[in-house]
C-alpha positions in Angstrom: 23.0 18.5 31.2 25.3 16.9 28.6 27.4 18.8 26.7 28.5 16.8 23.4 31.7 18.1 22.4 33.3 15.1 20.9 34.0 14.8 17.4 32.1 11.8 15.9 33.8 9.1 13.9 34.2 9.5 10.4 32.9 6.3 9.1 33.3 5.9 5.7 35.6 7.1 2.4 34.6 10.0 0.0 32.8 7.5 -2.5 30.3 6.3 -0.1 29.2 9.3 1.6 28.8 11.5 -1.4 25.4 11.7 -1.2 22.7 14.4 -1.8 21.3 16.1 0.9 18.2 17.5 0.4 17.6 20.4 3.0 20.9 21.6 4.3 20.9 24.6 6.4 23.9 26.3 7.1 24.4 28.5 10.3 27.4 30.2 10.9 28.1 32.4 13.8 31.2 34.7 13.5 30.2 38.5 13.8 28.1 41.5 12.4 29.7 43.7 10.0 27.4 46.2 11.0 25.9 45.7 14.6 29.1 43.9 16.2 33.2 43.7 15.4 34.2 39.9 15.5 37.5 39.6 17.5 40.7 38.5 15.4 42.8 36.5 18.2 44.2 33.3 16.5 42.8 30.2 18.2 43.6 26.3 17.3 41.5 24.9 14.4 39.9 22.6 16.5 38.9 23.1 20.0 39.4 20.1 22.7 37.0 18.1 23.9 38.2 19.1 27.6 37.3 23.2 27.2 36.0 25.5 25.5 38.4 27.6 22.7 38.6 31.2 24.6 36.1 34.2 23.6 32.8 34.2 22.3 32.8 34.4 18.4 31.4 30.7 16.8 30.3 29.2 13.6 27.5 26.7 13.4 26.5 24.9 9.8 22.8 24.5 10.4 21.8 21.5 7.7 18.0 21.1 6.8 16.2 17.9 5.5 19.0 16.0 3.9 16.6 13.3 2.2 19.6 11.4 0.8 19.3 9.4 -2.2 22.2 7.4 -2.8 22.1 7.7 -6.9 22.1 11.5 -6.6 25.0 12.6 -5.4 26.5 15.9 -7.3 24.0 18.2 -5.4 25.5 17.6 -2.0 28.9 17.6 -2.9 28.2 20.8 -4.5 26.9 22.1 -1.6 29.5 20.6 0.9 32.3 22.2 -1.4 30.6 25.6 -0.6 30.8 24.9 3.2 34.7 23.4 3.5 35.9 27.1 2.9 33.7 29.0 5.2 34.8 26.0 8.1 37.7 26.1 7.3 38.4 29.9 7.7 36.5 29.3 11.0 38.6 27.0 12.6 41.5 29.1 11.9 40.1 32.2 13.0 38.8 30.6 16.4 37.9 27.2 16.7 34.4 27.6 17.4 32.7 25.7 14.9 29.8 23.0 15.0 27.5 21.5 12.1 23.3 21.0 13.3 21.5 18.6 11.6 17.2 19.7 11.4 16.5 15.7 10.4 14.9 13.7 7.6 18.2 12.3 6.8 16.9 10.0 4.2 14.6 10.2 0.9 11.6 8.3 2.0 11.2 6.2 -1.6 12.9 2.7 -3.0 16.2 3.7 -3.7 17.6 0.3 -5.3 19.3 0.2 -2.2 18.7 -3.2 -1.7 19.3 -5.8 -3.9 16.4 -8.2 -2.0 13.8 -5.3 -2.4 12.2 -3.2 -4.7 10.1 -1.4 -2.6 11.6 -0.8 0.6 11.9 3.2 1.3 15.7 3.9 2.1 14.2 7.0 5.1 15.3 5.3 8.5 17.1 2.2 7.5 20.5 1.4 8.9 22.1 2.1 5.7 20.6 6.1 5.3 21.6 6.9 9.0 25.3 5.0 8.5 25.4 7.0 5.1 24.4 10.6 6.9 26.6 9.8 9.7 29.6 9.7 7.1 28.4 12.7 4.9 27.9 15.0 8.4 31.2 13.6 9.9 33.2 14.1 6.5 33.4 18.0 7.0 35.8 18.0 9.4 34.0 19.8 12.3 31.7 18.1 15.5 28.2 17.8 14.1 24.6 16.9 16.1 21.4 15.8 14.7 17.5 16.4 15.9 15.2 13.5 14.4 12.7 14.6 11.7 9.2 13.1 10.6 10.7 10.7 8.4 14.0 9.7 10.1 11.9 6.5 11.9 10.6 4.9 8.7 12.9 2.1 8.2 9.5 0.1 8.5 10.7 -3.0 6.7 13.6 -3.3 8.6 12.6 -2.4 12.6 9.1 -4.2 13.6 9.2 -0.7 16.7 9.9 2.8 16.6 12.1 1.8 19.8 14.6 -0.7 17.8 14.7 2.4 14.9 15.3 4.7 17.4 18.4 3.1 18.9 19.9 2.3 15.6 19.4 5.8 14.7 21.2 6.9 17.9 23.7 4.7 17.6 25.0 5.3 14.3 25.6 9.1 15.2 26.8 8.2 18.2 24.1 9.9 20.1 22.9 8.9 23.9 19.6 10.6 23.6 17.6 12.0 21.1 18.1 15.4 22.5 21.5 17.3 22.6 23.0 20.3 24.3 26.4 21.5 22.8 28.4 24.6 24.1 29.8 26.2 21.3 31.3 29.6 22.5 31.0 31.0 26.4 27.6 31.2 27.8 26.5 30.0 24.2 24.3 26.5 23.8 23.1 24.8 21.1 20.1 22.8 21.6 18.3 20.3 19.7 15.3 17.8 20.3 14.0 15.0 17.9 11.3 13.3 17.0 10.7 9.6 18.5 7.6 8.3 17.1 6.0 7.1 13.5 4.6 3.4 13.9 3.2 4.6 17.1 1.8 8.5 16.4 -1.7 8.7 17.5 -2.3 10.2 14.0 -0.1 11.4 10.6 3.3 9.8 11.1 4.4 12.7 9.8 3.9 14.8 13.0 6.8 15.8 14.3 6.6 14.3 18.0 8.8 15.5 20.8 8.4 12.8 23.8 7.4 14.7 27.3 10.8 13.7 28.9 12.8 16.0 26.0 10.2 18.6 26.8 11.2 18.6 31.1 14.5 18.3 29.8 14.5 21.6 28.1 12.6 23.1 30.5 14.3 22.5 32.9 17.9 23.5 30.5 16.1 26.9 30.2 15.3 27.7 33.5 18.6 27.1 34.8 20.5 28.7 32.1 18.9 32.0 32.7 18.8 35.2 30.5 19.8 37.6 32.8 23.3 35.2 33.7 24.3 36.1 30.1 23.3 32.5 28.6 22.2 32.6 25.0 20.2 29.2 23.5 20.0 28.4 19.9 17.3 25.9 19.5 17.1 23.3 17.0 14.3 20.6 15.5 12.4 19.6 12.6 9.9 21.4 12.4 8.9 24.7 14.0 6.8 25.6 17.2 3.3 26.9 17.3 3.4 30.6 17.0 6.7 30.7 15.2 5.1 32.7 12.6 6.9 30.9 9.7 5.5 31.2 6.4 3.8 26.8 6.0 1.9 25.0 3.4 -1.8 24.8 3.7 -1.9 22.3 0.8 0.1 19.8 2.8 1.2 20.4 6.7 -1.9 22.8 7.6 -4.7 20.2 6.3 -2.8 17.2 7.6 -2.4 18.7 11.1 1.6 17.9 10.8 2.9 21.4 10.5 4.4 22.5 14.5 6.1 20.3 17.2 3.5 18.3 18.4 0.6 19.6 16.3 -2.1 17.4 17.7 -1.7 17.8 21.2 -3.0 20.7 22.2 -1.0 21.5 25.3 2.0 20.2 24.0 1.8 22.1 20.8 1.6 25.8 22.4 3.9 24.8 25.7 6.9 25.5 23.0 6.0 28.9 23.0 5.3 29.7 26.2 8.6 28.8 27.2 10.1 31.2 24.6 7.8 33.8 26.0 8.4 33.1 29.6 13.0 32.5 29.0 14.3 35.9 27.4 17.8 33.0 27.1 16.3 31.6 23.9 17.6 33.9 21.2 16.9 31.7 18.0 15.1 28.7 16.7 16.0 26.9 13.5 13.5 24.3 11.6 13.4 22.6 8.2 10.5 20.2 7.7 8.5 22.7 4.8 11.1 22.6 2.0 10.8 26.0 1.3 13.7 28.5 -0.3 14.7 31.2 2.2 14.2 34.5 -0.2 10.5 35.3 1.8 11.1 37.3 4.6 8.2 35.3 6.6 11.3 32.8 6.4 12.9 34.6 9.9 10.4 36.4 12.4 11.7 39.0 14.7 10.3 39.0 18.4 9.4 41.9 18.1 8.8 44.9 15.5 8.0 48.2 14.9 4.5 49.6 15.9 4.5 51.0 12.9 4.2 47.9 10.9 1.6 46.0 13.2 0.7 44.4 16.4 3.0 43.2 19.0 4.1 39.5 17.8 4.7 38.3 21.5 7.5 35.9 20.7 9.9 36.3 23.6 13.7 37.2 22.4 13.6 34.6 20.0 14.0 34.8 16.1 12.5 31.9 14.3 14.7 30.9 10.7 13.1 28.5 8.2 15.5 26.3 6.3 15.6 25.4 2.9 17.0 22.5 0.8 20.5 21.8 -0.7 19.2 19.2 -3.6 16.9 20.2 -6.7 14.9 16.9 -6.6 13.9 18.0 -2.7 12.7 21.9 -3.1 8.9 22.8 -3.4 9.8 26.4 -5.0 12.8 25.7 -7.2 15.4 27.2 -4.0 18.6 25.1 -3.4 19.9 27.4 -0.2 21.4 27.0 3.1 21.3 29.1 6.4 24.4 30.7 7.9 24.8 32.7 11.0 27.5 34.6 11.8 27.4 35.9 15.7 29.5 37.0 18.9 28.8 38.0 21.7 27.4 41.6 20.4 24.3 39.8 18.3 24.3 37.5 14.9 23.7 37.3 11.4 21.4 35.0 9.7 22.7 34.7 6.0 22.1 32.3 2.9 24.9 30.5 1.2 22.7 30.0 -2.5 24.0 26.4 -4.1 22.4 27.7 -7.2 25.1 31.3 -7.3 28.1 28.7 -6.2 27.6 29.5 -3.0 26.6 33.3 -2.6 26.5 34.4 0.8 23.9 36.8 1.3 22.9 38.7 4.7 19.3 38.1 5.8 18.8 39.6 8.8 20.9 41.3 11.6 20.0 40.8 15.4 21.8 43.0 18.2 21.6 42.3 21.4 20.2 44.9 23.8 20.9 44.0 26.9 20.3 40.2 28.1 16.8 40.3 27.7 16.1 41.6 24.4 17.2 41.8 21.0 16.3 43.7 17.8 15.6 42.3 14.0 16.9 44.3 11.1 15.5 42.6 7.5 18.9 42.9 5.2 16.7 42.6 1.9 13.2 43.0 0.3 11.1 40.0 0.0 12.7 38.5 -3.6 9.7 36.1 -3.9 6.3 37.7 -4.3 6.1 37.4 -7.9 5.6 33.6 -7.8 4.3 32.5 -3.9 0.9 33.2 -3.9 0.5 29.1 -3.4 2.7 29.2 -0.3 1.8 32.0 1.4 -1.2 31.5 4.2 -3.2 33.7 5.6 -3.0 34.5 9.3 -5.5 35.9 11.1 -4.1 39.1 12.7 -6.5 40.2 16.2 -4.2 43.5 16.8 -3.6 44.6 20.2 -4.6 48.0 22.1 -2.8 50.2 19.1 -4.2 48.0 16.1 -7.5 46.7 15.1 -7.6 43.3 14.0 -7.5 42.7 10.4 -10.4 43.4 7.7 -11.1 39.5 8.2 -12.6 39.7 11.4 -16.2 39.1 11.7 -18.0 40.3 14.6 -21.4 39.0 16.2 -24.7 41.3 15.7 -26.8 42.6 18.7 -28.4 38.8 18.4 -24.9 37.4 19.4 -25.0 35.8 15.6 -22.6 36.0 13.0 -25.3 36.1 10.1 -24.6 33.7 7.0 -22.4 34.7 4.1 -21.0 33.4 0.6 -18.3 31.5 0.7 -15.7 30.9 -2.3 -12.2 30.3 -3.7 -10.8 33.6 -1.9 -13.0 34.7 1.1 -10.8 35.8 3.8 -12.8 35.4 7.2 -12.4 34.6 10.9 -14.4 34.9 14.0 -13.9 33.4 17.5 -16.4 31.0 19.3 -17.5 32.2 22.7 -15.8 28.9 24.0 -12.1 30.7 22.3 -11.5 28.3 19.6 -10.9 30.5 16.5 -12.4 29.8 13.0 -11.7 31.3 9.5 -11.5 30.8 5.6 -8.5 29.9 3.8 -8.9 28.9 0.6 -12.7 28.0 0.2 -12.0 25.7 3.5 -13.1 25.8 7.2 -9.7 26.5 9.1 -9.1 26.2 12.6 -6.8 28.6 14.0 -4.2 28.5 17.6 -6.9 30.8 19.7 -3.6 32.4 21.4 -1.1 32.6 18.3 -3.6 32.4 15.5 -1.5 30.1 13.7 -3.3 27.2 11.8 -4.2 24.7 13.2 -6.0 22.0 10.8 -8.8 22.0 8.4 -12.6 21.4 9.8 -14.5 21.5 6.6 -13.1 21.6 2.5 -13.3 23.7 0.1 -15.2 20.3 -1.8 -18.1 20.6 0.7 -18.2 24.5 1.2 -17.6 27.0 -1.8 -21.0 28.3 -3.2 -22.6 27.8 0.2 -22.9 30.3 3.3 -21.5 29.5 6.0 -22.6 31.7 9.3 -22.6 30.9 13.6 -25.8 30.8 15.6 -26.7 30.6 19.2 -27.9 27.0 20.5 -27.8 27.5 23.9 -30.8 26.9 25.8 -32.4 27.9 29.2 -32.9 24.8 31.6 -36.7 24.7 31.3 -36.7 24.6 27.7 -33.9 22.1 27.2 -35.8 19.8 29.3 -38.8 19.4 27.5 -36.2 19.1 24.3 -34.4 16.4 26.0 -37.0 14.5 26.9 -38.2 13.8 23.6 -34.7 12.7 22.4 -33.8 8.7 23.2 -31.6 8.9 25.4 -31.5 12.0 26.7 -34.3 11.9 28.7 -33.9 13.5 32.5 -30.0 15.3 30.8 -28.5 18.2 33.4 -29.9 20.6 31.5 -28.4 23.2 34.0 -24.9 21.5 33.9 -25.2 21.7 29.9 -25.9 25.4 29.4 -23.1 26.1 31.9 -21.7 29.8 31.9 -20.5 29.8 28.1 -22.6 30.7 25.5 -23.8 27.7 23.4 -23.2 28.5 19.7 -23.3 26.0 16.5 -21.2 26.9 13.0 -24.0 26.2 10.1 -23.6 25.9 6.2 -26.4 26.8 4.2 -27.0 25.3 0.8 -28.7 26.5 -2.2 -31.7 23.9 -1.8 -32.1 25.2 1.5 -30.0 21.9 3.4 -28.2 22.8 7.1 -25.6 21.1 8.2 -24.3 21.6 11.0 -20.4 21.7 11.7 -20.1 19.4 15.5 -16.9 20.0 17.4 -15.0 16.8 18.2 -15.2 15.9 21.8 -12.8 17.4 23.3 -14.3 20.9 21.6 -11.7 21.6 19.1 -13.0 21.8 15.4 -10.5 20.8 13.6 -10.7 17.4 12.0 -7.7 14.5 12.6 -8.3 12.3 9.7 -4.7 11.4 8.5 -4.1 8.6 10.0 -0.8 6.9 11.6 0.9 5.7 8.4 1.0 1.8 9.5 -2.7 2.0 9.6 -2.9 2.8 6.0 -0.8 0.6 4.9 -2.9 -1.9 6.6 -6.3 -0.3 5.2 -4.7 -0.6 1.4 -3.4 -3.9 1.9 -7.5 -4.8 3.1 -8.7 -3.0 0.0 -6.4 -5.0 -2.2 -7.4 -8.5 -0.7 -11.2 -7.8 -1.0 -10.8 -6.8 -5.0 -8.7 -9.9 -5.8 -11.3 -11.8 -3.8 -14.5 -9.9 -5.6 -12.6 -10.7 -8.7 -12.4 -14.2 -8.3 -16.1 -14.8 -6.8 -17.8 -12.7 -10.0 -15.0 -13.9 -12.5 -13.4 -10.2 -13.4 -11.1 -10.4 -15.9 -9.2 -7.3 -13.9 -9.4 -6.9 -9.8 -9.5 -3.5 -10.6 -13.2 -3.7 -12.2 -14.4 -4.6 -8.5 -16.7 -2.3 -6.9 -14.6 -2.3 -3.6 -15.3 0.7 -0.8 -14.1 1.1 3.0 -16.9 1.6 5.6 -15.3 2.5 8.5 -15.4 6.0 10.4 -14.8 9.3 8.8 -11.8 8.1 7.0 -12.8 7.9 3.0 -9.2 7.7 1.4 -5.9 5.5 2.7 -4.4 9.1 1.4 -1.7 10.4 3.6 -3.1 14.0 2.7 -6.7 15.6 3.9 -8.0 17.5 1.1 -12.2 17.1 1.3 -14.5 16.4 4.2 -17.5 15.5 2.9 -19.4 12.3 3.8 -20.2 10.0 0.8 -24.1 9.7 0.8 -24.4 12.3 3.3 -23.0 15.9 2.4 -21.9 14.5 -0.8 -22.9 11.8 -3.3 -22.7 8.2 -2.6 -19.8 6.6 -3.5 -22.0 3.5 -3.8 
């Protein structure tokens, strides 16, 4: 594999690279005060590009979604200035220092950054990526980047995710979108990007690793093996499936945008597995939620004391969260940065505060115990209750063999039915199918939930079109002679496998029950998941506004409008009602709701 241990270029002078970055994580690996004793040999300040500096202490600046905005600048300087010292005491001490990039370099609005366009975003242009690479190169230390959900969005300028791509790459002098960079002995940090956004199947804003990054760290973590001594810190966008970070249901859950690869479903949990199955991945560091770092669901231990809870079956990997350096960027008011201080005894995960000029604070300690294992020690309380009830989601919790699952959990009755009940604002409820998938409440909606990690998946029906109805499962499975007599009266239908349709799994349909008596029944898509895709690709919509637009100018000519915006104008195709980029109600116009016509 590549090791990129080359400095890149510093490309341009203080007044053009001061620019704000919007989630900066900081990691810094040095030593445990408590766990671990950090060596104090004297090393050069920078290591060479031919070997490694000796020993195993390191320091690795970790920087979250950067969203740069070229007229806001004071924010990242600020928060640079609180990094320069730390770095700098670094290189003296040992050498072993690296910045990590987690993407979204640049703010995805019109940033009057060109003169020939007022409505160009400035997110994946030439211009934001030549403008990060000078920000990330001016801090004097090697730095990588991992592409985020915006970092391809320089639609105006690239007709292909393919020509984005490569200026991307190029202007931080990257071969590939991956990187592997050894930072102390038998220490890697590992990072994989996103590659699409014209092209995504769905939202653009999914975070897409391409199947050849995925071999590639497959194959990195099976031949850098645990019980060698090798320790992997992983790095992208946004987090795996069953990562256990605290994510917004208002936004990533609903718009099925939230883990690596969120809409395919064997791509979205193989992230995962591989943590479970190589014991050499010891952390994984994500941005993508812009939330502060003071919630202790902001790092999640691999494992935890019985005591508190079920097994969490997350390898020897602790997962970090990463907040956001600029004010204009944060969803809860945090400007914080993650730092991580390690050797070769364990590591600290920390937060330098940009609002406490530059606080350091311990989060969590992690010691190694042996090369297999390691154990998670919470340094403080959760600071943020008092105001996160909006971000925090509910997880289904199925315990294990010393733990019940939680007071959620709905269980069938001796007729294999779960029977109807009210739904509102705050029922909390899950159940699984017989076929696995899991289903729950959140909110007033119809969640879908991972049916191994439980984590959420997307939503199936909204709170618009369920609160103050029941909701409840029943069986619809039928025997072979009965389904034939059904089938032949459906058009068709007539002479269906009825054997081959009841198969060995228990037929079941999810029904809502309104007040006037109305079922409907919730379908599964086709390839039996529940969970409804209907944010589309981001090109799309631009396409379906622009359609929109064209029709009311051309109603408002025909019928001699004084305003376009008096024309009675409506889309007709699909399932897709809004050219919204977010999914917030599921029912059908004329249908399950009232017409729009």
């Amino acid at each position: 594999h590549h090791l990129a241990l080359a400095l890149s270029t510093q490309r341009f002078t203080s007044d053009r690279y001061s620019i704000n970055m919007r989630l900066v994580t900081a990691v810094i690996l040095i030593g445990h005060a408590a766990a671990f004793t950090p060596s104090t040999s004297s090393r050069t300040s920078l290591r060479p590009v031919t070997h490694l500096n000796a020993g195993d202490e390191f320091v690795v600046g970790v920087l979250g979604d950067l969203h740069i905005d070229p007229r806001k600048m004071e924010d990242y300087e600020t928060g640079k200035s609180h990094f320069m010292p730390i770095f700098e005491e670094a290189k003296g001490s040992h050498g072993n220092v690296a910045i990590v990039s987690l993407g979204d370099l640049g703010e995805s609005k019109n940033c009057d950054h060109n003169p020939e366009s007022d409505s160009e975003l400035f997110a994946g242009t030439t211009m934001c990526h030549e403008m990060a690479a000078g920000f990330l190169g001016s801090m004097g230390v090697p730095y990588d980047v991992v592409g985020g959900n915006h970092d391809l969005e320089g639609l105006d300028e690239f007709e292909t995710d393919k020509e984005n791509l490569e200026v991307y790459l190029r202007a931080h002098n990257k071969e590939t979108p991956q990187f592997c960079r050894q930072v102390a002995d038998k220490t890697l940090l590992v990072g994989m990007g996103s590659t699409l956004f014209r092209d995504a199947v769905f939202t653009s804003h999914e975070v897409t690793i391409d199947q050849a990054q995925i071999n590639w760290f497959e194959n990195l973590v099976q031949t850098h093996k645990a019980e060698d001594g090798w320790k992997v810190f992983v790095f992208t966008h946004a987090p795996p499936n069953g990562s256990g970070l605290r994510v917004l249901q208002e936004n990533h859950v609903v718009n099925g945008c939230c883990w690596l690869n969120h809409s395919n479903e064997e791509q979205c949990q193989k992230f995962i597995n591989l943590v479970r199955e190589h014991r050499c991945i010891k952390a994984w560091f994500s941005g993508h939620f812009h939330l502060g770092q003071d919630y202790q669901d902001s790092i999640t231990f691999p494992t935890i004391d019985p005591k508190e809870g079920p097994y969490p079956n997350r390898g020897s990997c602790v997962f970090a969260q990463t907040s956001v350096m600029r004010a204009g960027t944060s969803r809860d008011g945090r400007q914080q940065s993650r730092l991580i201080r390690g050797n070769k005894d364990g590591f600290e995960i920390c937060t330098v505060d940009h609002q406490k000029d530059g606080k350091i604070r311990v989060d969590a300690t992690i010691s190694y115990r042996g090369d297999t294992n390691e154990v998670g020690v919470y340094a403080h309380e959760d600071e943020a209750y008092d105001h996160d009830k909006y971000f925090k989601v509910y997880q289904p919790c199925a315990g294990d063999k010393l733990h019940p699952p939680d007071d959620g959990f709905k269980r069938y009755d001796a007729d294999g039915n779960i029977p109807p009940f009210d739904v509102d604002q705050d029922t909390v409820a899950w159940w699984y199918m017989s076929c696995g998938r899991a289903l729950g409440m959140l909110n007033g909606n119809l969640i879908e939930y991972d049916s191994s990690t439980l984590a959420p998946l997307g939503l199936v029906v909204g709170a618009d079109e369920l609160v103050g109805k029941k909701v409840g499962v029943i069986n619809s499975g039928l025997d072979a002679d009965t389904c034939e007599m059904m089938m032949d009266d459906e058009e068709g239908m007539e002479g269906a496998d009825c054997a081959a349709l009841a198969g060995d799994l228990r037929e079941q349909a999810v029904v809502m029950l309104d007040e006037s008596g109305l079922v409907t029944v919730v379908q599964p898509n086709e390839d039996g998941s529940y969970w409804r895709k209907i944010v589309r690709n981001k090109m799309v919509r631009m396409k379906e506004v622009r359609r929109v637009k064209a029709a009311k100018m051309w109603a408002a000519e025909l019928m001699n409008l004084e305003d376009d915006s008096d024309a009675n104008v409506v889309s007709s195709w699909g399932p897709y009602m809004t050219t919204s980029g977010t999914a917030k109600k599921t029912a059908v116009p004329g249908l399950t709701a009232k017409s729009a016509l």
